[in-house]
Backbone bond lengths (Angstrom), bond angles and torsions (degrees), N, CA, C in turn:
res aa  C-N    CA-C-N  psi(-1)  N-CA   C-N-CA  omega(-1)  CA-C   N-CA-C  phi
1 X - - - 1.448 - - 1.534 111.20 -
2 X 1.213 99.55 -27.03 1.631 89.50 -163.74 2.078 105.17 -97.85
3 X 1.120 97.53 -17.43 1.849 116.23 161.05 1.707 107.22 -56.16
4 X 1.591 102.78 -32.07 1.654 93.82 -176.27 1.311 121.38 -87.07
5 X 1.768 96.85 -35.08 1.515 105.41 168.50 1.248 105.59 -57.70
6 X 1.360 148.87 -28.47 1.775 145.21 -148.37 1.549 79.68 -87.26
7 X 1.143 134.32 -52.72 1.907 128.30 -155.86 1.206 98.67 -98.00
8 X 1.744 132.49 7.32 1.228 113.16 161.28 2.135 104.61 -95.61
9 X 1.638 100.88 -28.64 1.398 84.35 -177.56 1.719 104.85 -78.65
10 X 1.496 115.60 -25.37 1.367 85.81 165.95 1.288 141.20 -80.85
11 X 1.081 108.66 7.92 1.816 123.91 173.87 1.383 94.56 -84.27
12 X 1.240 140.77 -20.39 1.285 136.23 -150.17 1.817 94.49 -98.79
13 X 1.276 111.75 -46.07 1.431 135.16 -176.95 1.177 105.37 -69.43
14 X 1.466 128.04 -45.33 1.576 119.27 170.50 1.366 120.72 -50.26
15 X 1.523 103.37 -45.03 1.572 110.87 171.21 0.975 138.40 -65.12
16 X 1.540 108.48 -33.63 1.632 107.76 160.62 1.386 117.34 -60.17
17 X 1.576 120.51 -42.74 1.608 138.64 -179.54 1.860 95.79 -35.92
18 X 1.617 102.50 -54.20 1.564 93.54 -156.16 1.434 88.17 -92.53
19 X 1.152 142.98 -43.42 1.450 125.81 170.47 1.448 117.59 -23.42
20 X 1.990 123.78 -53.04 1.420 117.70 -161.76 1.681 84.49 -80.95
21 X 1.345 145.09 -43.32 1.525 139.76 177.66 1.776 96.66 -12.82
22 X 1.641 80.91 -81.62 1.433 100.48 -143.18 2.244 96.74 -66.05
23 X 1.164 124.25 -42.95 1.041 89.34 157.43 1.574 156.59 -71.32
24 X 1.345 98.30 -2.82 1.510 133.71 170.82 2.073 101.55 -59.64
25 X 1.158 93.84 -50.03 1.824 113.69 -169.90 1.743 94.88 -72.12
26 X 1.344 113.14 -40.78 2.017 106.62 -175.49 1.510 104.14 -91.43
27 X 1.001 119.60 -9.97 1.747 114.16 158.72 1.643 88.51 -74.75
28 X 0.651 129.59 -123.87 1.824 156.60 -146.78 1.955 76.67 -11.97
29 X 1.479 123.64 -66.88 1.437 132.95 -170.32 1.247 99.84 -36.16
30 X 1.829 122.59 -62.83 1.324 104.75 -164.88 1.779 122.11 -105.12
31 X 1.678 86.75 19.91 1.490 101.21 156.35 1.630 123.33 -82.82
32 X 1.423 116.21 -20.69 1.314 129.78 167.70 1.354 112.80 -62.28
33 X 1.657 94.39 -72.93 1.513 99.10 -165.72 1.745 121.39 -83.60
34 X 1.477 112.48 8.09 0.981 113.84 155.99 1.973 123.10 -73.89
35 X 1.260 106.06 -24.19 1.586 106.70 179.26 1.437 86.09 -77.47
36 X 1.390 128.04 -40.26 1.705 111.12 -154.04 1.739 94.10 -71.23
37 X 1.236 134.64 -61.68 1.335 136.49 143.32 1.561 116.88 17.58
38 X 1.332 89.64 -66.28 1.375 108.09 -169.51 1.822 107.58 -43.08
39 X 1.421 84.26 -80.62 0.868 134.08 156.40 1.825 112.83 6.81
40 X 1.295 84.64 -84.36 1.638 99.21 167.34 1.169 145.70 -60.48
41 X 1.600 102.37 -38.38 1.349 120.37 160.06 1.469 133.02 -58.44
42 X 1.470 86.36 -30.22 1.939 100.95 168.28 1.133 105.95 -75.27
43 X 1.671 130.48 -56.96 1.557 109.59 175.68 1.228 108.83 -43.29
44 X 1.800 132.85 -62.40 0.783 121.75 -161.57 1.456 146.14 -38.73
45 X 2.038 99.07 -40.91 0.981 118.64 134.62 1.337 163.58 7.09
46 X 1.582 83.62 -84.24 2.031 96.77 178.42 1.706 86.68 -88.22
47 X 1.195 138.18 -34.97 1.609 119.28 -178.52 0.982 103.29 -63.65
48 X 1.141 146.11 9.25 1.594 116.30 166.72 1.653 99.51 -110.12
49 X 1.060 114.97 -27.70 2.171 118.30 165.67 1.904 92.19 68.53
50 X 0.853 84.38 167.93 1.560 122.55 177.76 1.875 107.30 -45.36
C-alpha cells in the first residue's frame, strides 16, 4: 500500500514539474510578444493621428 502511494505522489510531482515548465514557457512567450504587440499598436496608433 504504501509503494502505491510513493507512484501516486510521484505522479503527482511530475505534474506539477511540467505544469511550472509549461507555464514558465507562456510567461517568457507572452512577455515577448506582448512588446511586439506593443509595439504595433502604437504605430498603429499614431498613423491614424488626431
Amino acid at each position: 500500500m504504501k509503494n502505491n502511494l510513493k507512484k501516486k505522489g510521484q505522479g503527482l510531482v511530475e505534474y506539477a514539474l511540467i505544469l511550472v515548465l509549461v507555464a514558465i514557457v507562456v510567461i517568457v512567450v507572452l512577455t515577448v510578444l506582448g512588446k511586439k504587440v506593443n509595439t504595433v499598436m502604437s504605430n498603429a496608433a499614431s498613423g491614424l493621428g488626431p
